[in-house]
FILOLUM-248594 format. One record per residue: residue number from 1; residue in one letter; x, y, z of N, C-alpha, C in turn. Coordinates in steps of 0.02 Angstrom, whole numbers, plus 50000, padded with zeros to 5 digits. Atoms other than C-alpha are relative to their C-alpha. Layout:
! FILOLUM-248594
n:NUM&res:A&n_east:X&n_north:Y&n_up:Z&ca_east:X&ca_north:Y&ca_up:Z&c_east:X&c_north:Y&c_up:Z
...
END
This chain:
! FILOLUM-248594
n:1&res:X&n_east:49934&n_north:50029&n_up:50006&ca_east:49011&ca_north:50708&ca_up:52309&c_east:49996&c_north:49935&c_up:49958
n:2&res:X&n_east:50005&n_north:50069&n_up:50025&ca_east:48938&ca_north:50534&ca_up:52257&c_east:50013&c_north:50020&c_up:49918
n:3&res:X&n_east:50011&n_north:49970&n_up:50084&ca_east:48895&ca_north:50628&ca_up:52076&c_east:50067&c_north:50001&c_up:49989
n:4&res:X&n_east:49923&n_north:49987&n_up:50032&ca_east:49085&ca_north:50688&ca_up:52048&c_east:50026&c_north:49947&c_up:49994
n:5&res:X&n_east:49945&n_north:50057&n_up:50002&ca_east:49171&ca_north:50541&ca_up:52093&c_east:49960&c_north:49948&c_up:49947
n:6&res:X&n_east:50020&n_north:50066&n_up:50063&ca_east:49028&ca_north:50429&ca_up:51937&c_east:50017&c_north:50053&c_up:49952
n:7&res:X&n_east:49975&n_north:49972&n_up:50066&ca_east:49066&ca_north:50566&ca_up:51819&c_east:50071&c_north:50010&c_up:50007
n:8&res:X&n_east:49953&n_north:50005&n_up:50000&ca_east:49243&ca_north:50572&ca_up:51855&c_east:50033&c_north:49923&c_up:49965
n:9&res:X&n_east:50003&n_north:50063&n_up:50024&ca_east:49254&ca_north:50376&ca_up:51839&c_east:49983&c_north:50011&c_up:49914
n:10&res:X&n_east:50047&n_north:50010&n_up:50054&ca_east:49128&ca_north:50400&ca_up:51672&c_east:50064&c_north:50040&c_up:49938
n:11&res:X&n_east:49937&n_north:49984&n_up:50068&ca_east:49266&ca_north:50523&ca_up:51591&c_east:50045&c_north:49998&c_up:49987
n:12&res:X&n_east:49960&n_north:50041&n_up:50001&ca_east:49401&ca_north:50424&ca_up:51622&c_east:50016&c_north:49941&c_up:49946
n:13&res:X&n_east:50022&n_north:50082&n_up:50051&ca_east:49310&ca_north:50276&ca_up:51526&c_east:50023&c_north:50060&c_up:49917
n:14&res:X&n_east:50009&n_north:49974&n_up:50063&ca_east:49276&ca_north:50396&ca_up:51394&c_east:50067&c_north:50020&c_up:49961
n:15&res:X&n_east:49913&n_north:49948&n_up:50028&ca_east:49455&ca_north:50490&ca_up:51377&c_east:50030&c_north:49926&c_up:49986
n:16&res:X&n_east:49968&n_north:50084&n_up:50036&ca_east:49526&ca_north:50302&ca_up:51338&c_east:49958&c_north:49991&c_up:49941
n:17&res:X&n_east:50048&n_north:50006&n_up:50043&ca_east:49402&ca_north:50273&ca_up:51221&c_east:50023&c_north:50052&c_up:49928
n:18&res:X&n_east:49985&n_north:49973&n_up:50048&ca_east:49445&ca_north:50424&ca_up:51123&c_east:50090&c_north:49999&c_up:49979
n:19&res:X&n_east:49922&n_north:49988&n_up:50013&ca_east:49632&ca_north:50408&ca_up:51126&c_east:50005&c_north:49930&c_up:49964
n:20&res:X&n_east:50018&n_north:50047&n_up:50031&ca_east:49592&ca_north:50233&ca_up:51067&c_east:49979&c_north:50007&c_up:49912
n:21&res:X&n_east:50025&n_north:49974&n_up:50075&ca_east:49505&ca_north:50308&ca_up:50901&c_east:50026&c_north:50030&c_up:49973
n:22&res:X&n_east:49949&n_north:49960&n_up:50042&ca_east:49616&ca_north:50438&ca_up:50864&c_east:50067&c_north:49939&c_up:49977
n:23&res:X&n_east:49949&n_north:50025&n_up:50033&ca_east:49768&ca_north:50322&ca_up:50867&c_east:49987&c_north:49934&c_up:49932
n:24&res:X&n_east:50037&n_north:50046&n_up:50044&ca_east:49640&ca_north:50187&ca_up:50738&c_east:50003&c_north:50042&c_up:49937
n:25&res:X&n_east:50002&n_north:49953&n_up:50069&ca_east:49613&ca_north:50342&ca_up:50634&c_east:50068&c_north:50012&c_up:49965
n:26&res:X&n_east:49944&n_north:50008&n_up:50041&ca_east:49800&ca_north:50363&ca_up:50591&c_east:50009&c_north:49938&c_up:49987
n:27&res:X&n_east:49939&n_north:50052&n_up:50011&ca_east:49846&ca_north:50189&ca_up:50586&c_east:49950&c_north:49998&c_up:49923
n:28&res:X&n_east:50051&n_north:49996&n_up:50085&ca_east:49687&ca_north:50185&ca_up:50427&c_east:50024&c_north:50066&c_up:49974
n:29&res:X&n_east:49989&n_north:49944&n_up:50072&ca_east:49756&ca_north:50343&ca_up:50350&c_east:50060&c_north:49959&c_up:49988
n:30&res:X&n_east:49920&n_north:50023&n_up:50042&ca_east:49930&ca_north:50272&ca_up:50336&c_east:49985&c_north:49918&c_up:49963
n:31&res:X&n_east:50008&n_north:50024&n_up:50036&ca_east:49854&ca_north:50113&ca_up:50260&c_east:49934&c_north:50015&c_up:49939
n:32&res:X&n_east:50036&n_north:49974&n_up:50075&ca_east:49737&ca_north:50206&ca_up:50129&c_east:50053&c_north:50051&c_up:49965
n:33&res:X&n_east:49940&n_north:49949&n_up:50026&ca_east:49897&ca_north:50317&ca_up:50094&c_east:50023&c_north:49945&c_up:49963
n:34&res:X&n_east:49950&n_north:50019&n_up:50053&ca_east:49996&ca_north:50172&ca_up:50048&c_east:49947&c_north:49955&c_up:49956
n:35&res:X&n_east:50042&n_north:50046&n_up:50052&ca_east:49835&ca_north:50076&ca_up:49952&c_east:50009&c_north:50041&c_up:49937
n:36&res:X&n_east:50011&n_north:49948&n_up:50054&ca_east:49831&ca_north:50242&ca_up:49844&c_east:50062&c_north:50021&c_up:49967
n:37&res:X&n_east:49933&n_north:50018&n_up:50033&ca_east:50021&ca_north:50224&ca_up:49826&c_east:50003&c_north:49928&c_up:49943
n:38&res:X&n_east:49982&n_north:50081&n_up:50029&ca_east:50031&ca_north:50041&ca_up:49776&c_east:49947&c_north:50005&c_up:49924
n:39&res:X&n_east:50033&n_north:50007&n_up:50060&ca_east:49877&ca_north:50078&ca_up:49650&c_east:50036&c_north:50045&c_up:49954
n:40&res:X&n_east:49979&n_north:49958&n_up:50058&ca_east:49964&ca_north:50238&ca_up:49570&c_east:50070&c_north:49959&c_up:49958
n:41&res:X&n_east:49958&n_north:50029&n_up:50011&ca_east:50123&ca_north:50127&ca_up:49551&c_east:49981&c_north:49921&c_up:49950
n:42&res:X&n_east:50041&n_north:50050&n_up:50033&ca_east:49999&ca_north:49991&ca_up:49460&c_east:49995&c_north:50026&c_up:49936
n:43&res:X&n_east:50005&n_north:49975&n_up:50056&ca_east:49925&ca_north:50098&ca_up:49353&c_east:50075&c_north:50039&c_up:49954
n:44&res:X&n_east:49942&n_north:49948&n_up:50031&ca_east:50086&ca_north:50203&ca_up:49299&c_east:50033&c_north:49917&c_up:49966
n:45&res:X&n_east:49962&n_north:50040&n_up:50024&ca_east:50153&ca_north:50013&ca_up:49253&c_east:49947&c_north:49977&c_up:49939
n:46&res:X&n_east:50021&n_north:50003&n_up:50066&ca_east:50013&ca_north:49979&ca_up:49143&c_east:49983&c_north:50050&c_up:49962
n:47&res:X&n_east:50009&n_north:49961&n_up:50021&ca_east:50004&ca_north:50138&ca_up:49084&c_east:50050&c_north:49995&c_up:49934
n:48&res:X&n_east:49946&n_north:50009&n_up:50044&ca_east:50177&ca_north:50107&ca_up:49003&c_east:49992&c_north:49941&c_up:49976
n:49&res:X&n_east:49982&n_north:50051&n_up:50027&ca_east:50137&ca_north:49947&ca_up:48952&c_east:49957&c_north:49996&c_up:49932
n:50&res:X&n_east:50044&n_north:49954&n_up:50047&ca_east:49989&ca_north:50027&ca_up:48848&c_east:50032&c_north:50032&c_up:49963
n:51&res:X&n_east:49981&n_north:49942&n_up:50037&ca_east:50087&ca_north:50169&ca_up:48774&c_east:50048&c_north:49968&c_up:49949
n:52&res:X&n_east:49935&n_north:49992&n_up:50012&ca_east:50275&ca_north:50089&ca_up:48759&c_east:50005&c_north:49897&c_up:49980
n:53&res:X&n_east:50019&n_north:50058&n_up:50013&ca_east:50217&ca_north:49893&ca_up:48722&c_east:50055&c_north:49967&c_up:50045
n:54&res:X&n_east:50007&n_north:50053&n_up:49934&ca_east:50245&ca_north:49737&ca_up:48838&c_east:50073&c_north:50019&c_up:50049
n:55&res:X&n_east:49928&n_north:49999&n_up:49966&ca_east:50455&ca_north:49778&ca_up:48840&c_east:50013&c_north:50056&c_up:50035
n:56&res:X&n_east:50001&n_north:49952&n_up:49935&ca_east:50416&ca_north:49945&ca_up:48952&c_east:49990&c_north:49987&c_up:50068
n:57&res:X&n_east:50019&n_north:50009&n_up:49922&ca_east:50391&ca_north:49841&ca_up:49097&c_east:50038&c_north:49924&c_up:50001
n:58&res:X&n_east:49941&n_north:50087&n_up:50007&ca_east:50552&ca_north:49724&ca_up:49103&c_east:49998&c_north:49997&c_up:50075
n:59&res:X&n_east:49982&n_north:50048&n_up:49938&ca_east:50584&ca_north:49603&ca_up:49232&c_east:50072&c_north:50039&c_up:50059
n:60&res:X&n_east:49955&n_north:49976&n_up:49956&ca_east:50698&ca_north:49657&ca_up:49396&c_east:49954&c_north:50039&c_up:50065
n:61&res:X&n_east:50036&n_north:49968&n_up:49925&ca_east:50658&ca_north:49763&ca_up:49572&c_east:50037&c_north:50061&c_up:49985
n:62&res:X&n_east:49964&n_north:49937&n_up:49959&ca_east:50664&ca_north:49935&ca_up:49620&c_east:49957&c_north:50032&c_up:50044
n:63&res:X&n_east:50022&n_north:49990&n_up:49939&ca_east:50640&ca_north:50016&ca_up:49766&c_east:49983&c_north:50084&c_up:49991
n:64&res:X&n_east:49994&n_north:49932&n_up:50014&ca_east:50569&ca_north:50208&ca_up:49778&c_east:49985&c_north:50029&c_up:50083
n:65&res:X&n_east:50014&n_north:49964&n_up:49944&ca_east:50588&ca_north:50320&ca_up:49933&c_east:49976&c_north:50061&c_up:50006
n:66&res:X&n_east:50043&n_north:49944&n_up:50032&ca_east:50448&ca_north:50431&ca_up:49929&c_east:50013&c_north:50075&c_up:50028
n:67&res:X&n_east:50000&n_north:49929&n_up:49960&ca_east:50458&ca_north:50622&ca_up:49974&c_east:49985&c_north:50042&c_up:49998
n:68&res:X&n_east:50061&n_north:49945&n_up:50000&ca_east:50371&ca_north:50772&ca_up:50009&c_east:49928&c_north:49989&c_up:50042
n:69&res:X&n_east:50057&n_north:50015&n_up:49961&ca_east:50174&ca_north:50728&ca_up:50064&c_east:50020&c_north:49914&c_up:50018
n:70&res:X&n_east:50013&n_north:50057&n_up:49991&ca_east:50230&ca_north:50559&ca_up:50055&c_east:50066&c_north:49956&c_up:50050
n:71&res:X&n_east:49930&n_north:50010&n_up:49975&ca_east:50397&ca_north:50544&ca_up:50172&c_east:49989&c_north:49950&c_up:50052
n:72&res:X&n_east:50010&n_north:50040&n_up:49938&ca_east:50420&ca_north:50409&ca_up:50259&c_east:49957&c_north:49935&c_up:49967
n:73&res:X&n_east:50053&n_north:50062&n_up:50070&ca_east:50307&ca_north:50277&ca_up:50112&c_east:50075&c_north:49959&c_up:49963
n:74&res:X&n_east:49954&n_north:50034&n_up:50041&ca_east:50435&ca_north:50163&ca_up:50038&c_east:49967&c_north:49949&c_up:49947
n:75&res:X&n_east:50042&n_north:50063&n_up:50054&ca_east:50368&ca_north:50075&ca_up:49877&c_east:50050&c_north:49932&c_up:49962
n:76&res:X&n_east:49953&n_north:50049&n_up:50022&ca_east:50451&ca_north:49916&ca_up:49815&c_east:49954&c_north:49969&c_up:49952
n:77&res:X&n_east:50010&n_north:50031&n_up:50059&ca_east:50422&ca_north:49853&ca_up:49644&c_east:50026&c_north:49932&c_up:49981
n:78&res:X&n_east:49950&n_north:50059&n_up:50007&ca_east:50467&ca_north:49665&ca_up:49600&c_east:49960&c_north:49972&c_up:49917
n:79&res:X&n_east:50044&n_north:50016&n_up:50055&ca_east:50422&ca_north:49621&ca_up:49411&c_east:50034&c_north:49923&c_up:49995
n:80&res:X&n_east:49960&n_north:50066&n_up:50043&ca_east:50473&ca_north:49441&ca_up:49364&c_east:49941&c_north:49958&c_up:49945
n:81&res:X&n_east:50030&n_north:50069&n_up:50073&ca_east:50434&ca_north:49281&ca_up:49229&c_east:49952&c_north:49960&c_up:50034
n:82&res:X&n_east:50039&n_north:50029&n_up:49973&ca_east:50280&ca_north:49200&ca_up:49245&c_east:49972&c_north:49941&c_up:49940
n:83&res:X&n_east:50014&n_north:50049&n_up:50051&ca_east:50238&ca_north:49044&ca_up:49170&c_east:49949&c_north:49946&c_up:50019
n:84&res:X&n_east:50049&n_north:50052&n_up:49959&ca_east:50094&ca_north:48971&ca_up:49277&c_east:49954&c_north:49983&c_up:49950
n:85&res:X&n_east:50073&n_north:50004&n_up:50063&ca_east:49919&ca_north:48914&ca_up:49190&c_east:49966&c_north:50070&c_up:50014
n:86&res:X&n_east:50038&n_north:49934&n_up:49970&ca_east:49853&ca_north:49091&ca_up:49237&c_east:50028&c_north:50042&c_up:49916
n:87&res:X&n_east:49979&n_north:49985&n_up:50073&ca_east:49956&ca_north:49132&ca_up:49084&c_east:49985&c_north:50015&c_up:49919
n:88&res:X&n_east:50035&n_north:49987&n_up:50052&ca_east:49850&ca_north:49171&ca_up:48931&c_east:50031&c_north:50002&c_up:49915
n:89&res:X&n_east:49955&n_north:49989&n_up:50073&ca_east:49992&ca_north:49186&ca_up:48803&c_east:50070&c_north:49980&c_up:50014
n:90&res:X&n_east:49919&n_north:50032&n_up:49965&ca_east:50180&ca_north:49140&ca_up:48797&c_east:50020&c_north:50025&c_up:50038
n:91&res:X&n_east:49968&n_north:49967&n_up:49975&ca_east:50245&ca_north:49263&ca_up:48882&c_east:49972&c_north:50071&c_up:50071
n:92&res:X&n_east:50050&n_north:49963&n_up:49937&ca_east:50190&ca_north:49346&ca_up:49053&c_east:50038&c_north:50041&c_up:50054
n:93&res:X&n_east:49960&n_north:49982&n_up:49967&ca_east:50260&ca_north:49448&ca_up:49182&c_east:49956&c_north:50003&c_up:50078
n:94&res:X&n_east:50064&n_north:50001&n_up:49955&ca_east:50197&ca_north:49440&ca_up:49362&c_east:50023&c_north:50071&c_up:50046
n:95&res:X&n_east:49972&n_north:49918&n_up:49949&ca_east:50216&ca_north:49633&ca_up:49474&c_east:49970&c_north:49990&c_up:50066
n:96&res:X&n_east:49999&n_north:50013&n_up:49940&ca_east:50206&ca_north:49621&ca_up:49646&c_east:50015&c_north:50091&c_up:50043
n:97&res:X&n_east:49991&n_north:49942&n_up:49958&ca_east:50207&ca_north:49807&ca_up:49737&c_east:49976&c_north:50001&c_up:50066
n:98&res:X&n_east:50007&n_north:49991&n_up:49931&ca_east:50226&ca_north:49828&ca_up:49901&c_east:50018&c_north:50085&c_up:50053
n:99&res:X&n_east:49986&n_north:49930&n_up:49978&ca_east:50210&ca_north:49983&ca_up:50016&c_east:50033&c_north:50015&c_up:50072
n:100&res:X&n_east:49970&n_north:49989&n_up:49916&ca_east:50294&ca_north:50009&ca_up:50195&c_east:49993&c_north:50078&c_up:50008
n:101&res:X&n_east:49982&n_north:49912&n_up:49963&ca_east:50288&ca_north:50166&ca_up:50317&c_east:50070&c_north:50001&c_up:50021
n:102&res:X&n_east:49929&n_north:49998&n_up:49959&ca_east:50397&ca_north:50227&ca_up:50405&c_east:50022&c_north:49967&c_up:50065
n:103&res:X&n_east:49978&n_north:50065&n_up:49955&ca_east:50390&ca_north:50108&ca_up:50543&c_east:50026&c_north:49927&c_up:49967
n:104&res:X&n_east:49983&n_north:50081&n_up:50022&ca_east:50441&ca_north:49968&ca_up:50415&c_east:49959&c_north:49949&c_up:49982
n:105&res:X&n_east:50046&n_north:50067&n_up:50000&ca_east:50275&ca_north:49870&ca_up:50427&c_east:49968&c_north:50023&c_up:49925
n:106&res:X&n_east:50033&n_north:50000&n_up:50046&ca_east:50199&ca_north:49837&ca_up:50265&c_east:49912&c_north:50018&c_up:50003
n:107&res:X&n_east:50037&n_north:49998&n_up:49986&ca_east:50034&ca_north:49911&ca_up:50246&c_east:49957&c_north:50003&c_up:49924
n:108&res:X&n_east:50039&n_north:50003&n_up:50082&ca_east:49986&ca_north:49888&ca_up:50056&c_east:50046&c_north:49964&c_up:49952
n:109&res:X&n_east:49981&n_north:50062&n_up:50038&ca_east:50017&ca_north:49747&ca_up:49948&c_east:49931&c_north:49994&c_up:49933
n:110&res:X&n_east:50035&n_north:50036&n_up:50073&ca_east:49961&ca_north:49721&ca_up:49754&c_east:50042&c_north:49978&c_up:49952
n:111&res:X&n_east:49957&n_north:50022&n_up:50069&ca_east:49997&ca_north:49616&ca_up:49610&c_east:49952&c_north:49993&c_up:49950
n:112&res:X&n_east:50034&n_north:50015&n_up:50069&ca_east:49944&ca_north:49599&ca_up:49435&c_east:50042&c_north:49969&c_up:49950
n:113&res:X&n_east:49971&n_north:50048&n_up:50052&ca_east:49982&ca_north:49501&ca_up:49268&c_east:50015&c_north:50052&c_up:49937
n:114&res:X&n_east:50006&n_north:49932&n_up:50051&ca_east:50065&ca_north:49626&ca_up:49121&c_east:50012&c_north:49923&c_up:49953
n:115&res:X&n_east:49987&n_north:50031&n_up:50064&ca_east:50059&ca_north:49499&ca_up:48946&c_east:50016&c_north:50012&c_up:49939
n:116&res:X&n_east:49984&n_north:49989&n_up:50059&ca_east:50126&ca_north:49495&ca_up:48793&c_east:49978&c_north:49966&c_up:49940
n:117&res:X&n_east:50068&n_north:50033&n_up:50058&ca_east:49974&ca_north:49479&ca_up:48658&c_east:50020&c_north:50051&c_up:49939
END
């Protein structure tokens, strides 16, 4: 009897333990989902800034609500004027992308510098 009632106790511990890891494992997929968002939304801006020169990536926000594998990802774009010393040439733009789930919480954040050389 003594035996049942320490392995009873023992897979108690354990069954927490794993319900603990599984819910760690989604909360890291849904922030490597939206890292791999926020970067495709990077590259696709300098992609155009490469192809379609500096004025393919004008100043303003927009918002995209993703769908299909990605439902429930909200990406927000914010390009504005940048005129810090970080600045390399006259004219600079600074991008700011941000990613939310579908709970709202932000879980991927990048920015970069697009210039006009």
């Amino acid at each position: 009897v003594m035996v049942i009632v320490i392995l009873a106790l023992a897979s108690l511990a354990i069954g927490s333990q794993f319900m603990q890891s599984a819910q760690s494992w989604m909360l890291d997929e849904r922030i490597q989902t939206a890292s791999q968002l926020a970067q495709e939304r990077a590259e696709q801006l300098l992609a155009d800034r490469r192809l379609n020169e500096y004025a393919a990536v004008p100043a303003g926000t927009s918002t995209e609500t993703l769908t299909g594998n990605f439902t429930g990802y909200t990406r927000n774009t914010v390009v504005s004027a940048y005129a810090g010393p970080a600045c390399p040439v006259l004219d600079c733009r600074e991008v700011v992308i941000t990613v939310t789930d579908a709970d709202g919480r932000v879980r991927a954040e990048t920015s970069l510098m697009v210039a006009d050389y």
